[in-house]
Every structure is written in structure tokens, then in C-alpha cells.
Backbone as CSV, one residue per row, in Angstrom:
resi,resn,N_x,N_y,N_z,CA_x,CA_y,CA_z,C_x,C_y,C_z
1,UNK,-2.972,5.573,-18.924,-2.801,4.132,-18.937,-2.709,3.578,-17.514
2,UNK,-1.735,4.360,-16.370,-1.785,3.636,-15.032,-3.037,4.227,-14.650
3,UNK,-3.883,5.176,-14.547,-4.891,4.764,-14.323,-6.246,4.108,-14.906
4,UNK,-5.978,3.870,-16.101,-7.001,2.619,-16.241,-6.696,1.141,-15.527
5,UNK,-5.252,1.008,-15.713,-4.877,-0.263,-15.065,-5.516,-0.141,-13.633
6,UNK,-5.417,0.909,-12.931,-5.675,0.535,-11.323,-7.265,0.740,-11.110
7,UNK,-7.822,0.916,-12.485,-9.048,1.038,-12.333,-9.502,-0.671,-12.768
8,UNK,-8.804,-1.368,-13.383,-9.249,-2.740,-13.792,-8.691,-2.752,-12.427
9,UNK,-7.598,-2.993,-11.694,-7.267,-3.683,-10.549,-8.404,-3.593,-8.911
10,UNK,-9.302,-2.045,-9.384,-10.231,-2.378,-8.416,-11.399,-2.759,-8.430
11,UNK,-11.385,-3.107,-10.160,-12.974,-3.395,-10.419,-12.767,-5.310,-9.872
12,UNK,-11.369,-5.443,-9.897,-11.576,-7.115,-9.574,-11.300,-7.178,-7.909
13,UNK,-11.187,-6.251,-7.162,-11.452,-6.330,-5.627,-12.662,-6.612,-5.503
14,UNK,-13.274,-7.364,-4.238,-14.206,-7.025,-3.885,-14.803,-6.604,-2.615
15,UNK,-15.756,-6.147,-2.359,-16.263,-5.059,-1.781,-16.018,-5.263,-0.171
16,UNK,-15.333,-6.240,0.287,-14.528,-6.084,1.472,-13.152,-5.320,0.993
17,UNK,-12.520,-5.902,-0.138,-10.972,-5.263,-0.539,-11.159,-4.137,-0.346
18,UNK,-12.625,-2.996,-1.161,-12.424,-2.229,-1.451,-12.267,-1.106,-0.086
19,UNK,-13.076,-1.656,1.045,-13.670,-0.961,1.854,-12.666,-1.334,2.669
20,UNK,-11.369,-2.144,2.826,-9.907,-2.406,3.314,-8.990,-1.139,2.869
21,UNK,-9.549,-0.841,1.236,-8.819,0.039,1.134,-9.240,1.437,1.533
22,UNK,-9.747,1.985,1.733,-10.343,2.881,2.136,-9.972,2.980,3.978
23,UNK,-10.217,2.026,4.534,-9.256,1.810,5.947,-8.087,2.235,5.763
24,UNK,-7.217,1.773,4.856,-6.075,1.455,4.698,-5.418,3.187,4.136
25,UNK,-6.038,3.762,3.460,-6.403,5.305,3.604,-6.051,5.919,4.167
26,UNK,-6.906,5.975,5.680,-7.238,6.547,6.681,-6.237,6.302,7.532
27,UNK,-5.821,5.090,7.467,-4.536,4.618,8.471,-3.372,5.103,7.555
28,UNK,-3.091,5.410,6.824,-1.476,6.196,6.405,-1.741,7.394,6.559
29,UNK,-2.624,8.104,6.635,-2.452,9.232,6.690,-2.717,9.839,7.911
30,UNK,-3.230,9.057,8.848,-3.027,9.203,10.043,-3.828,10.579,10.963
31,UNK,-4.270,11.107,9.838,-5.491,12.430,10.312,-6.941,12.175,9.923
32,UNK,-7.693,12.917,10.267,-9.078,12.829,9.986,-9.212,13.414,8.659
33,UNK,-10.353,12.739,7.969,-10.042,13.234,6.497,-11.777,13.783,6.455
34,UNK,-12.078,14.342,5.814,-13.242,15.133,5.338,-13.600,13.746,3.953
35,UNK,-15.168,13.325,3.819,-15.597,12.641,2.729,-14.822,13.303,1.502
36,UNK,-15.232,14.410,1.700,-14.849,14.832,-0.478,-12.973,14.594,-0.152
37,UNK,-12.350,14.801,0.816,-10.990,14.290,0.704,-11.079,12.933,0.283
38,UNK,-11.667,12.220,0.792,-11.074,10.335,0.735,-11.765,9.972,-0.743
39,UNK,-12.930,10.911,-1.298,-13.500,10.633,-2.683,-12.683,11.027,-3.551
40,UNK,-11.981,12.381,-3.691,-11.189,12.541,-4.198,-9.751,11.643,-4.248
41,UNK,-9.341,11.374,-3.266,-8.287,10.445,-3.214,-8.248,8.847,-4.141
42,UNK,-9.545,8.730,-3.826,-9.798,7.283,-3.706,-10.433,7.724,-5.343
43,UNK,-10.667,8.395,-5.697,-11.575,8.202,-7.516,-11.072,8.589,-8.217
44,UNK,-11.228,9.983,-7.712,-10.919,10.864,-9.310,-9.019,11.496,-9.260
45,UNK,-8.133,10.867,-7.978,-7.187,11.668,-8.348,-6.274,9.842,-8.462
46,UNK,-6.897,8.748,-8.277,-6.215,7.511,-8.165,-6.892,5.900,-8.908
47,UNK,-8.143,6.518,-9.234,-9.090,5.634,-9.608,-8.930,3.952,-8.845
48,UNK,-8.494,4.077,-7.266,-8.895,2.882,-6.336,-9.928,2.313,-6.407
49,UNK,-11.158,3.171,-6.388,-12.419,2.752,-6.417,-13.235,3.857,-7.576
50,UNK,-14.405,3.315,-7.643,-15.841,4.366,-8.401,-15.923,4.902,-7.382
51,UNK,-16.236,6.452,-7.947,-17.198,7.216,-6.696,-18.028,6.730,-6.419
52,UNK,-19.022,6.176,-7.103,-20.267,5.327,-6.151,-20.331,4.733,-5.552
53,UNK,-18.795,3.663,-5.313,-18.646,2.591,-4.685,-18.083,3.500,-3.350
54,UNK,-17.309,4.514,-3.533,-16.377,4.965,-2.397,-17.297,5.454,-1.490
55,UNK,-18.464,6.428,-2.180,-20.111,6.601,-1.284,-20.700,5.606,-0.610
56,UNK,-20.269,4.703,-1.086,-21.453,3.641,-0.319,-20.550,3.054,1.070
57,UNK,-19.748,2.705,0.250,-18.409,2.187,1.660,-17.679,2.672,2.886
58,UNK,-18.239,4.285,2.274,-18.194,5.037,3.346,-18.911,5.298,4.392
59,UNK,-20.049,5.148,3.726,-21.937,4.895,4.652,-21.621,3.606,5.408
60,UNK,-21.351,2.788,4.548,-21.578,1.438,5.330,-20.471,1.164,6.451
61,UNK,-19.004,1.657,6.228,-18.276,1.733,7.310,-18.257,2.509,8.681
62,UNK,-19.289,3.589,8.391,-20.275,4.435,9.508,-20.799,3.692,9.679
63,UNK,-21.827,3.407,8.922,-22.821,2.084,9.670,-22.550,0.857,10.615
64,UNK,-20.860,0.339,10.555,-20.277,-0.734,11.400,-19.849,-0.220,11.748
65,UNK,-19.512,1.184,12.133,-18.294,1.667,13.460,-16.951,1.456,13.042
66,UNK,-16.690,1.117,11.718,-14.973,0.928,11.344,-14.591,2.119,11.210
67,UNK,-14.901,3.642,11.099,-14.561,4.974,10.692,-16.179,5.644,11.839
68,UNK,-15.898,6.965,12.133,-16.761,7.766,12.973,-16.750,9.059,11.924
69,UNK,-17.762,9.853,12.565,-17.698,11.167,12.388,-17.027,12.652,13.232
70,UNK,-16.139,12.981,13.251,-15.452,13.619,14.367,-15.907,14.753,14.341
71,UNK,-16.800,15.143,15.976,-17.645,16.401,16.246,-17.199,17.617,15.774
72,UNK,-18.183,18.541,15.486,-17.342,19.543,15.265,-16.414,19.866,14.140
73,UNK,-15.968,19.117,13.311,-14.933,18.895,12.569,-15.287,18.783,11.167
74,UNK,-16.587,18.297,11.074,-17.039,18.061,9.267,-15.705,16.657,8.827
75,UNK,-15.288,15.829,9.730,-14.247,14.938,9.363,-14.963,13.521,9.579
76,UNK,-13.861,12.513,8.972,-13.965,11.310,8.922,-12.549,10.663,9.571
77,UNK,-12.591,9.814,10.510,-11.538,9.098,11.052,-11.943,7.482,11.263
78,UNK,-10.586,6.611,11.539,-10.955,5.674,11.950,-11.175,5.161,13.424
79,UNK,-11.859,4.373,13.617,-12.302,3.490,15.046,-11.212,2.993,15.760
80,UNK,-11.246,2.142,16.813,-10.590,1.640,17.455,-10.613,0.331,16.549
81,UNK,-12.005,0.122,15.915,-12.291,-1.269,15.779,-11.846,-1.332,14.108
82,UNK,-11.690,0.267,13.263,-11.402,-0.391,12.107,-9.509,-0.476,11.988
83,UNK,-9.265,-0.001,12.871,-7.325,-0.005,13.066,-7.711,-1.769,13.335
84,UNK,-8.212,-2.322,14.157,-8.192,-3.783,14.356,-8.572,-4.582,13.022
85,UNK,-9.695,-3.843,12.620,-10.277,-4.549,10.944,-8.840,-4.792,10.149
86,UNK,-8.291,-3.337,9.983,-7.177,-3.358,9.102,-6.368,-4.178,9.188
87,UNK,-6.014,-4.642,10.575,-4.493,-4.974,11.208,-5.200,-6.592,10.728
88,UNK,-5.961,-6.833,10.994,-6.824,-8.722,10.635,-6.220,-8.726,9.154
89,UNK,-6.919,-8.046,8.651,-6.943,-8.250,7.214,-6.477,-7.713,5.730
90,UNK,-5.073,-7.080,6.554,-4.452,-6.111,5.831,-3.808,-6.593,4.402
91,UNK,-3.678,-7.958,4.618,-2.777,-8.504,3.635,-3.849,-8.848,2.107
92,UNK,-5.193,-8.741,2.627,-6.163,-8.659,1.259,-5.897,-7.927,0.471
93,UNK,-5.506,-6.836,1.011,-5.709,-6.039,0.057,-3.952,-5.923,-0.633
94,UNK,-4.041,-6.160,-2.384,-3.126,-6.453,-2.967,-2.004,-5.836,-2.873
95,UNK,-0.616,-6.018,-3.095,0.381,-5.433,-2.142,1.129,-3.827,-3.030
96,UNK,0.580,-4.399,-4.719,0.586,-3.211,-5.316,-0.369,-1.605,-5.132
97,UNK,-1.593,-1.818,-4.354,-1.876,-1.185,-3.754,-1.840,-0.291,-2.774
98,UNK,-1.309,-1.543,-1.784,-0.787,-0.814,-0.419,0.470,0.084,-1.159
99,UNK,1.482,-0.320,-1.677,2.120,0.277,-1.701,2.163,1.963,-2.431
100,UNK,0.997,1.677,-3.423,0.408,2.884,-3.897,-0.114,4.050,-3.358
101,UNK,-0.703,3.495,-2.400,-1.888,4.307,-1.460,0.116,5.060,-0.672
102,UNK,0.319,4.063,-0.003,1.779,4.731,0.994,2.509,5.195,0.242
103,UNK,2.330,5.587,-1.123,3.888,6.603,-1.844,2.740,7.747,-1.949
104,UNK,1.270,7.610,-2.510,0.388,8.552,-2.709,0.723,9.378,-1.636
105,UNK,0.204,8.714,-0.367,0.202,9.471,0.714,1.569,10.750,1.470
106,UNK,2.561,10.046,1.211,3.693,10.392,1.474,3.962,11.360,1.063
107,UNK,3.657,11.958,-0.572,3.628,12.947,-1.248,2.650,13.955,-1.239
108,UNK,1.927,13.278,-0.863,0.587,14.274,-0.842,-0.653,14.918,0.246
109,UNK,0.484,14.057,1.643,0.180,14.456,3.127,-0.244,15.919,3.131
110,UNK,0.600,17.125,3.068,0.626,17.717,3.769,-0.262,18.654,2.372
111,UNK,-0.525,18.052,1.031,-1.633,19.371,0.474,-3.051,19.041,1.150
112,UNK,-3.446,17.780,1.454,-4.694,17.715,2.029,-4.619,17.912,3.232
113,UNK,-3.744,17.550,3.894,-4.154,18.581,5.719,-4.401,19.904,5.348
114,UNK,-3.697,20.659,4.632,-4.029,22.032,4.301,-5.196,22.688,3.808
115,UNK,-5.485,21.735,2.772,-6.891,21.746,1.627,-7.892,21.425,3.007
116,UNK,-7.700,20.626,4.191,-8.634,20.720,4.826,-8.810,21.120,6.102
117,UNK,-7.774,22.057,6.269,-7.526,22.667,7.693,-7.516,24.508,7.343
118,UNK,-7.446,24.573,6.032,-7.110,26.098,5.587,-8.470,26.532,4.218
119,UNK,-9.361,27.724,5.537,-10.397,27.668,4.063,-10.575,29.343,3.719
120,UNK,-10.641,29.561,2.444,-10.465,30.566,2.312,-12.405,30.800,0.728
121,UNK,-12.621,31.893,1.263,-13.691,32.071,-0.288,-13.834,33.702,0.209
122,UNK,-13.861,34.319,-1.052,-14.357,35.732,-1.051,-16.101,36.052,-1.924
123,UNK,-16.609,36.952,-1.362,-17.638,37.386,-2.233,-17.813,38.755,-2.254
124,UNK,-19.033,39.101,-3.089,-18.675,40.688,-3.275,-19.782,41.274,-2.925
125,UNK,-19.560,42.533,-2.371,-20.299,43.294,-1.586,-21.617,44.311,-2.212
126,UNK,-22.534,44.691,-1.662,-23.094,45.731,-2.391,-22.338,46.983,-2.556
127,UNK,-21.672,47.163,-2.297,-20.866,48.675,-2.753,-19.838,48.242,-3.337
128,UNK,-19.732,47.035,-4.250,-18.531,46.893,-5.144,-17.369,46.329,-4.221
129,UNK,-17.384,46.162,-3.204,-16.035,45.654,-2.727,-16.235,44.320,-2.547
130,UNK,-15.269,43.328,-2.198,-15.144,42.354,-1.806,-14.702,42.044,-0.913
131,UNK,-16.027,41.105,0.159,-15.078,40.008,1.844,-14.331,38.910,1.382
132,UNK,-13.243,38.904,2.267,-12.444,37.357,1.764,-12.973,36.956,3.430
133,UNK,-13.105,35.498,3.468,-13.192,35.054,4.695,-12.205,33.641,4.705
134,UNK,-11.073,34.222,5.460,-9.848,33.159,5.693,-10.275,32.212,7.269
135,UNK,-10.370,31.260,7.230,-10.280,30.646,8.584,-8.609,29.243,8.571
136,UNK,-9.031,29.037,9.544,-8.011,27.399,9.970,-8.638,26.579,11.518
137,UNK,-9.077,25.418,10.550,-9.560,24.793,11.077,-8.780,23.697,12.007
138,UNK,-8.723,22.726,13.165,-8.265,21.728,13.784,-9.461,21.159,13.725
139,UNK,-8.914,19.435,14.613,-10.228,18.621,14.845,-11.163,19.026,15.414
140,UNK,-10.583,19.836,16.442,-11.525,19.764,17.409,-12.551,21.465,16.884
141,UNK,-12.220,22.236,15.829,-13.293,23.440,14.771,-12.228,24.438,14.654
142,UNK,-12.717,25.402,14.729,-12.142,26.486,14.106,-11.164,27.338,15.050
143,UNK,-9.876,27.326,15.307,-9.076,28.028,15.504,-8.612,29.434,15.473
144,UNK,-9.112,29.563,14.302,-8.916,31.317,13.492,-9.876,31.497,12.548
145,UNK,-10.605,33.157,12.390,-10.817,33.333,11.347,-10.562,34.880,11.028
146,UNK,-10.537,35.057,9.578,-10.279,36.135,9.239,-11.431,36.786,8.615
147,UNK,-11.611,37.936,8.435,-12.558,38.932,7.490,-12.135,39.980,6.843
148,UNK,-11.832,40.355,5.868,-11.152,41.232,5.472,-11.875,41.818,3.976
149,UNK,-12.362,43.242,4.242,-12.941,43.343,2.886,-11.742,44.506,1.950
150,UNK,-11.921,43.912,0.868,-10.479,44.577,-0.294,-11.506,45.055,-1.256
151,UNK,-10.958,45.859,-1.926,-11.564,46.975,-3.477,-12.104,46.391,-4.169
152,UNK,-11.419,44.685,-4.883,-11.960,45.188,-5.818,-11.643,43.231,-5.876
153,UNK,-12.075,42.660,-6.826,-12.288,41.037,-7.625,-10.508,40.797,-6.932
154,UNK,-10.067,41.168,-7.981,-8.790,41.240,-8.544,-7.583,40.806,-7.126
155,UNK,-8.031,41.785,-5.886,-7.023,41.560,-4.543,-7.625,40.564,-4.006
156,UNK,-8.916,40.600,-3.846,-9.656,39.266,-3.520,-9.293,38.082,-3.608
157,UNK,-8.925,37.752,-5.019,-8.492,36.400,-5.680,-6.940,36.053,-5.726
158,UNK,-6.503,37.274,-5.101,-5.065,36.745,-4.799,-4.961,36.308,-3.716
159,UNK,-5.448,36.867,-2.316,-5.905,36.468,-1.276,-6.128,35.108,-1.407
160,UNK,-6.801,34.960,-1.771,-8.040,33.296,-1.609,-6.540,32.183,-2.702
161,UNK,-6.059,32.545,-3.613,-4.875,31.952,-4.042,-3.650,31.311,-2.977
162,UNK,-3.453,32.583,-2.346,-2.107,32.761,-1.246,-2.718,32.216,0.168
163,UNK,-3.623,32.058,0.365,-4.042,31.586,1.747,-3.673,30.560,2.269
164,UNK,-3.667,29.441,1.389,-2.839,28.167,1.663,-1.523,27.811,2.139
165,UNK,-0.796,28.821,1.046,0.238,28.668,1.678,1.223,29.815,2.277
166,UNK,0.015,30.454,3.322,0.370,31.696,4.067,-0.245,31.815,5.385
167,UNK,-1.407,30.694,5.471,-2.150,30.935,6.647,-1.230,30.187,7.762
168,UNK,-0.150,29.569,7.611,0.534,29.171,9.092,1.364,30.299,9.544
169,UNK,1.632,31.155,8.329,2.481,31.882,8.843,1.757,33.044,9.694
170,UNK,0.733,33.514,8.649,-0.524,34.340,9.340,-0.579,34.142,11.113
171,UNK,-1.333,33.069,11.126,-1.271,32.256,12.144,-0.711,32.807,13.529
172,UNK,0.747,31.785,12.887,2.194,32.501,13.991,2.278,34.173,14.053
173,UNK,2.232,34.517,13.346,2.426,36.086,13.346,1.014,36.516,14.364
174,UNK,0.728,36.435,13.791,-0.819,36.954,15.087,-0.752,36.051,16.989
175,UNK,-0.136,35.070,17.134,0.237,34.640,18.364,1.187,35.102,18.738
176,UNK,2.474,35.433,18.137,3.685,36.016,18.596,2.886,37.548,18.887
177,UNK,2.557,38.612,18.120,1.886,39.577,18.377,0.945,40.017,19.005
178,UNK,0.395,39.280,19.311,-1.172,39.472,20.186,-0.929,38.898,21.966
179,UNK,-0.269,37.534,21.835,-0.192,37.475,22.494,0.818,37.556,23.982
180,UNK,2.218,38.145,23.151,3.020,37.912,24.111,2.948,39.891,24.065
């Protein structure tokens, strides 16, 4: 039910609101977000916008320089000029919103820095074993990566499970060790 409601509430924005909100996004959360992050955010986990609409607004806010592409990074951030867009015209966008997007965010900061700073996939080998390939990414690319081939499906997929919320520690453990 609340999300059909916020799905009527963005079908009556229009396509400046929507593309405010989507700024408005980017500015609480204060990191660079990867497209399938802000689609996901914005559709299928909040119904702000249609995915089709969130595709297009995303093109077109590349297209005016309100959001960039950050090198290296496979990310999406905002401009100098869309922090100014926002700050003009922040109050368009309805206040039940804003406030939505800033409790969303608040709660749900730190699984998408992870979901997009921590990547993990295994596949399987010709002799029956399986590579997991763990990395961790920053803005500026890849920081770490791992390779590690295990026996069998089974250790694989625990791996690729636990990576998320093991690769900082990983991480630290390999700088304290390696490097001092």
C-alpha cells in the first residue's frame, strides 16, 4: 500500500520534480553511486520514480552536467552545478519525500557503499574447482583484489555470501600484516 501511494505521488511530479529527486539522492548520500544503485533506490526498492523515467533522467542529467561520470569508478556523482540546482529548487520537491529519501538513506547508507565498494563472484574451473574473485573498490578503482580457488560449489558460495561483511576486516588484516 505505501508503495503504491508513493508511486501515485510520483506519477503527479513532474519531470523537473522527478529529476530534483534523483539530485536530491545523490546529495544525502553524499558518495558516488553506480546507475543500477540510484535505479534500484529510486524504483524497485521505493517506487520514487519508473525505471524508465529514472533511465532517462539520468541520461539527461549527464547531458546538463547536473551529475558526471567518475573515472575509473563505473560511478555516478553530483556537479558543482547540480548541488546549486538542488540548493535553487529544493523546496519542489514535496516535503514528504524529502523526508523519505533522508530516513531511506540513513538506514540504508552503509549496505550500498558496500554493495558498491565490495565485489565478490566465483566460477568453476575445468578440474572441478572453483575461483572466487573478491575485490574492494574506492572512487578513485580498485584497491584490493583477491583470487582464491576452493574444492568445491559449496565453499565457494560461502565465500561470495561472507565477503560483504568481511572484506574490511580482510582488508585491515592484510595492511597490519604485510605492511608493517
Amino acid at each position: 500500500m505505501a508503495n503504491e501511494l508513493m508511486l501515485a505521488k510520483s506519477n503527479k511530479l513532474d519531470s523537473k520534480e522527478q529529476k530534483l529527486v534523483i539530485l536530491f539522492v545523490f546529495d544525502k548520500m553524499s558518495i558516488p553511486l553506480s546507475e543500477a544503485t540510484v535505479l534500484d533506490m529510486c524504483t524497485s526498492d521505493n517506487s520514487w520514480l519508473t525505471y524508465m523515467e529514472c533511465k532517462q533522467y539520468l541520461a539527461e542529467l549527464l547531458d546538463t552536467n547536473l551529475i558526471y561520470r567518475v573515472p575509473k569508478a563505473n560511478t555516478l556523482n553530483l556537479t558543482q552545478d547540480g548541488v546549486s540546482c538542488l540548493s535553487l529548487f529544493y523546496m519542489r520537491i514535496p516535503t514528504s519525500i524529502r523526508e523519505e529519501i533522508a530516513s531511506y538513506v540513513r538506514e540504508n547508507r552503509m549496505r550500498f557503499r558496500k554493495k558498491q565498494e565490495y565485489f565478490c563472484d566465483y566460477s568453476k574451473n575445468a578440474d572441478g574447482t572453483y575461483t572466487v574473485i573478491m575485490r574492494i573498490d574506492n572512487s578513485s578503482g580498485t584497491i584490493m583484489e583477491l583470487k582464491m580457488v576452493v574444492a568445491n560449489r559449496q565453499r565457494a558460495m560461502y565465500i561470495y555470501k561472507n565477503w560483504l561483511d568481511k572484506a574490511a576486516g580482510v582488508y585491515t588484516m592484510l595492511q597490519e600484516n604485510l605492511v608493517e
